[in-house]
N, C-alpha and C positions, 0 to 999 in steps of 0.2 A: 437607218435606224440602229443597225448595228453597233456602229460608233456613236450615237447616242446613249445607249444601253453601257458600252465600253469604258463613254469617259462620265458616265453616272454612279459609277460601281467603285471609283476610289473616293475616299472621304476628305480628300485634302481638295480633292474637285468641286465636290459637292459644297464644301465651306466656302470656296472662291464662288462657286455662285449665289450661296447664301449674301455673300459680303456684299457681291455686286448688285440683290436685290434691295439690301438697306440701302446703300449710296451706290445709285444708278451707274456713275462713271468715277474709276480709279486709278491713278497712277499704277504702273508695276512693281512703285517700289512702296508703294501704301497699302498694297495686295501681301505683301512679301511681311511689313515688320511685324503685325501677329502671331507668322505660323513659322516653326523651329526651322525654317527652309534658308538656304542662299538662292541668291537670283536663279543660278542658273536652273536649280534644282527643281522651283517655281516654272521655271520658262517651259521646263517639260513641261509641265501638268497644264499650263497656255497653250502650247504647242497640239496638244490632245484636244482638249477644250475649243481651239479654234479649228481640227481638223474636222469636229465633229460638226460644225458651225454653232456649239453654242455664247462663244464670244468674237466680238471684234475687236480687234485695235483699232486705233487711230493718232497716228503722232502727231503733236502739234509741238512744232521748235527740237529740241530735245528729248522734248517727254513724250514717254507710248502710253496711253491710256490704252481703258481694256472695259467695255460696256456686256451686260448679259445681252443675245439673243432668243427670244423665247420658242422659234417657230419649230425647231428639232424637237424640244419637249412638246408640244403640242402633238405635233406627231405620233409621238411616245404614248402619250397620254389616252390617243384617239385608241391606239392600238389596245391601252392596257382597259380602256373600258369596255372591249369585247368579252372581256374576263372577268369581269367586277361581279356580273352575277354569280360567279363561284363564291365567293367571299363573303357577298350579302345574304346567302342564300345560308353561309355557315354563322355569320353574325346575327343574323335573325332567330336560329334555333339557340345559339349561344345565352341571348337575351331571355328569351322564352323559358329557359331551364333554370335562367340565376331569376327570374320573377318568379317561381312556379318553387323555389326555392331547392329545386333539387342540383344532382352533380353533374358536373358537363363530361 
């Protein structure tokens, strides 16, 4: 979970798997022409990205594609809803004050 938490916490990461959630499967180098990166530069932040398991490759011919895996975030996720009631418990009073129309 560590390196889930690791490779979630850069934002060039996180847009690579945004990209990979609109179109499921990408080439490497269809991953690459939006963001101000060169390959290799890209390859790190894959390289992170696949140690964490949230992506796979799979080469076919020439080409590396690179698919999201969603099962590290789920994990992630199980963990962070142990803590959600911190949160909801401040978004509910939050609510409470801006209806009640006073100051938070």
């Amino acid at each position: 979970m560590d390196r889930t938490f690791f490779a979630l916490a850069d934002p060039t990461r996180r847009h690579v798997l945004l990209r990979l959630k609109e179109e499921p499967e990408l080439s490497i180098s269809e991953l690459a022409r939006p963001l101000s990166l060169k390959l290799p530069g890209l390859m790190k932040h894959l390289d992170v990205l696949s140690d964490a398991g949230l992506i796979t490759r799979v080469k076919t011919g020439r080409t590396v594609s690179v698919r999201v895996s969603a099962a590290p975030m789920l994990e992630a996720m199980e963990w962070l809803r142990r803590y959600e009631s911190l949160w909801t418990v401040s978004l509910d009073r939050l609510v409470a004050l801006v209806e009640e129309g006073g100051e938070p």
